[in-house]
N, C-alpha and C positions, 0 to 999 in steps of 0.2 A: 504494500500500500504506500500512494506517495503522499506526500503531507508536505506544505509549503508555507514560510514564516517569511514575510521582510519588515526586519528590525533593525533599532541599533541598539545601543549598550544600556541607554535610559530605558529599556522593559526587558534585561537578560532575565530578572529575577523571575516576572511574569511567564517570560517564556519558558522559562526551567518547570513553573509551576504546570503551563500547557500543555508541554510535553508530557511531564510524569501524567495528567491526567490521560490523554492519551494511551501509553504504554502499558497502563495497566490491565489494558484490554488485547491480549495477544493477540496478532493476527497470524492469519497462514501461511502467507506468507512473508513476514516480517514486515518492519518501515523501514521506508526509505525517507529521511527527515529531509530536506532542503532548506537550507536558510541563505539569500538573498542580503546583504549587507554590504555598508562601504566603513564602519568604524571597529568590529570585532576585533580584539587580540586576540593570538594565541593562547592566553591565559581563558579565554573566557568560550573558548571550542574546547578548548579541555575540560571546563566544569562543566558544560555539556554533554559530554562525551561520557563522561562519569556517569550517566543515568541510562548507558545503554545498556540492554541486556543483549544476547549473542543474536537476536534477531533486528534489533535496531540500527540502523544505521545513518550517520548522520554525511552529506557535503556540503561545504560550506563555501559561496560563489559569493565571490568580491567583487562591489562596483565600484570603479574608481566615482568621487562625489566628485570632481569637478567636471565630470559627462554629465551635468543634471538640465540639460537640457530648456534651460532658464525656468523650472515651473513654480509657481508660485509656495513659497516656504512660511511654516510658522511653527511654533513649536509644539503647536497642539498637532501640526501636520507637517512632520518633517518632510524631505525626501524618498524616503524610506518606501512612505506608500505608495509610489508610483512605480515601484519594480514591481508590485503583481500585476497591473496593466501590462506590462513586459517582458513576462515571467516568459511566453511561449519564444523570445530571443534571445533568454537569458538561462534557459535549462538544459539541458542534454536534447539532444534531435530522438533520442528513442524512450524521451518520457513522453508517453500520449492522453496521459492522464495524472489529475494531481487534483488535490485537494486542497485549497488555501485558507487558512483559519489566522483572523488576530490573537494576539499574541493576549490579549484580555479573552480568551475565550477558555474555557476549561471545557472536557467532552466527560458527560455523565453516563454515559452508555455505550457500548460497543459501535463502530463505524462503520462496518458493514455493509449496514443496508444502503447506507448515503453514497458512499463510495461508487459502490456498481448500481448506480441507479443510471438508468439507460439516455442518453444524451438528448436523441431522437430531433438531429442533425442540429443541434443548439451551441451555441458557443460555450455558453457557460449553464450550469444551476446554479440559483441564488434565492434567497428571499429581500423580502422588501418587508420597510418597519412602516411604511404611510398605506392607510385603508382603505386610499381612494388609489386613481392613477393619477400622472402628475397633475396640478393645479396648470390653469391655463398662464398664471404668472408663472410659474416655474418653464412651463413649454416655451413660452417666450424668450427666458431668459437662460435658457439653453440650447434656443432655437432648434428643437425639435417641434416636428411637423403632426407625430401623431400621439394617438394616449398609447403610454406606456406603462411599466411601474417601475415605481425608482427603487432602485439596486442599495440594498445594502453589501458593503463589500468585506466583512467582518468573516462572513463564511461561501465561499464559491468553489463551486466542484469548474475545473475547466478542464475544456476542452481542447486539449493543446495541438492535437494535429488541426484538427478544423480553425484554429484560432494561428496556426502556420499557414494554413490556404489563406488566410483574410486579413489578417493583419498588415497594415505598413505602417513605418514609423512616422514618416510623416505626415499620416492622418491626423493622428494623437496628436504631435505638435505642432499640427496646425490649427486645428482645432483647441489648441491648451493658447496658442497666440492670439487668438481670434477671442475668446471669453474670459481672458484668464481674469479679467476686472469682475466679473459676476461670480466665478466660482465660491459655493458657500463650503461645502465637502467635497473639494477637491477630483479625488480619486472616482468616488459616488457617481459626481456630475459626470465625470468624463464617461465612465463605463456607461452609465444609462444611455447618455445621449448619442457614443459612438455603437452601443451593442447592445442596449435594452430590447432593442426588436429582436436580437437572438440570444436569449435570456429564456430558461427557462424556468419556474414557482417553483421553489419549495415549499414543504411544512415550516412555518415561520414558529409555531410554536414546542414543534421538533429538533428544531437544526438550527434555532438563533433566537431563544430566546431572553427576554432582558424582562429585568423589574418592571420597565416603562408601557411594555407589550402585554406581560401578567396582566399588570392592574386595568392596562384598555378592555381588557380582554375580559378579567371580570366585572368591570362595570357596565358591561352590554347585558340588557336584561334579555334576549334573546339566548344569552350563551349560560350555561347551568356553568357553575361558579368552578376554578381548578383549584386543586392545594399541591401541596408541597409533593403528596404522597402520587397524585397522578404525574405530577412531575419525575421525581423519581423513578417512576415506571413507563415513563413514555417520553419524555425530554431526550434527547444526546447532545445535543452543543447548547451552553448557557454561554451567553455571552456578556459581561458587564460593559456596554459601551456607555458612550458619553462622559462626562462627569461623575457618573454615579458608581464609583469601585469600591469593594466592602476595604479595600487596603488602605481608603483615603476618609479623612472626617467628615459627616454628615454626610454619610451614607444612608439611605433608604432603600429597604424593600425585603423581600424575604428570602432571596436567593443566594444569597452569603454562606447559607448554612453549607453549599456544596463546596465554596471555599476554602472556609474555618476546618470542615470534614479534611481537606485533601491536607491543609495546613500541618492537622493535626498527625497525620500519617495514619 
């Protein structure tokens, strides 16, 4: 199974914590971890490395940061995120498949079923956190032409041979020159607007879920209300996006507990 990170050094911890979640669920045939970076030491592939078991396997592909290809930077949005957008230029020619998960994401169930879940000629699998498809202020300001839904990019199964036929670079950054002034999520924007029409739904309450989505989700008086325990039995990727991490103060919501669990060993 292939599984794909791009970080830097400000979330090793996170992503040490990722992975252990991860591995604890063997697969058949082993991982194959990928991590995408431009600031890693040697020091810090070794503390990595420490968490393999004899089926895990980690490579670790260096970008030079001055190839950043001028996209807009902040610290809530480094560089970093834009190597998954370019993951299929940036990984081995006979990986055809890959799994890409933030590095705030922890997997509470085996990955399995997500992994070989059938493409069904799509660029990528993804879920989306907005309940409508885009607002017609957003299509505007994205200049896209039709309803789509907008891509959360925290967890995407891709498809890398198909995203080898289609991709070129200088879509992306022309596209990234062309709106860089409106981009609010960056990466988000860009995938929606250049590959939301080949996009295909996931379970958003399976495969990405967050406290934000929970509580939407129970406050629909249509939907009979979830706990923790349905969670636990049908969840596999929780993800704490945004501001809201049980690791940082004034934290809310109930999903910590699968945290403080892994914390705990």
């Amino acid at each position: 199974m292939n599984i794909l990170f791009t970080v830097n050094r400000g979330y090793l911890e996170h992503l040490e914590d990722c992975v252990q979640s991860i591995i604890r669920y063997p697969s058949e045939d082993g991982y194959d971890i990928y991590i995408i970076h431009s600031d890693l030491e040697k020091a810090d592939e070794n503390r990595l490395e420490k968490l393999s078991e004899e089926y895990v396997r980690f490579h670790f592909i260096y970008v030079d940061p001055e190839e950043n290809y001028r996209f807009p930077e902040t610290d809530r949005y480094p560089m970093e995120i834009y190597y998954r957008i370019f993951a299929s230029f940036l990984l081995p020619n006979d990986v055809d498949r890959i799994l890409y998960l933030d590095a705030d994401t922890l997997v509470i169930n085996p990955l399995q079923a997500l992994y070989h879940t059938p493409f069904r000629d799509n660029y990528m699998l993804a879920c989306t956190h907005i309940r409508k498809t885009l607002s017609r202020i957003n299509r505007l300001r994205l200049g896209i032409k039709d309803d789509r839904p907008y891509i959360n990019s925290g967890v995407m199964l891709m498809n890398l041979r198909k995203l080898r036929e289609n991709q070129r670079i200088e879509d992306i950054t022309g596209y990234v020159e062309k709106y860089k002034n409106v981009l609010t999520l960056p990466d988000q924007d860009i995938i929606t607007a250049l590959y939301g029409d080949k996009v295909g739904l996931l379970d958003t309450m399976r495969y990405n879920l967050s406290d934000r989505i929970l509580s939407f989700y129970n406050a629909d008086l249509n939907h009979e209300k979830i706990d923790l325990d349905w969670v636990r039995e049908h969840a596999v990727i929780i993800h704490y996006c945004g501001k809201n991490k049980p690791w940082k103060k004034g934290y809310r919501g109930i999903l910590h507990v699968f945290y403080k669990e892994l914390k705990q060993g």
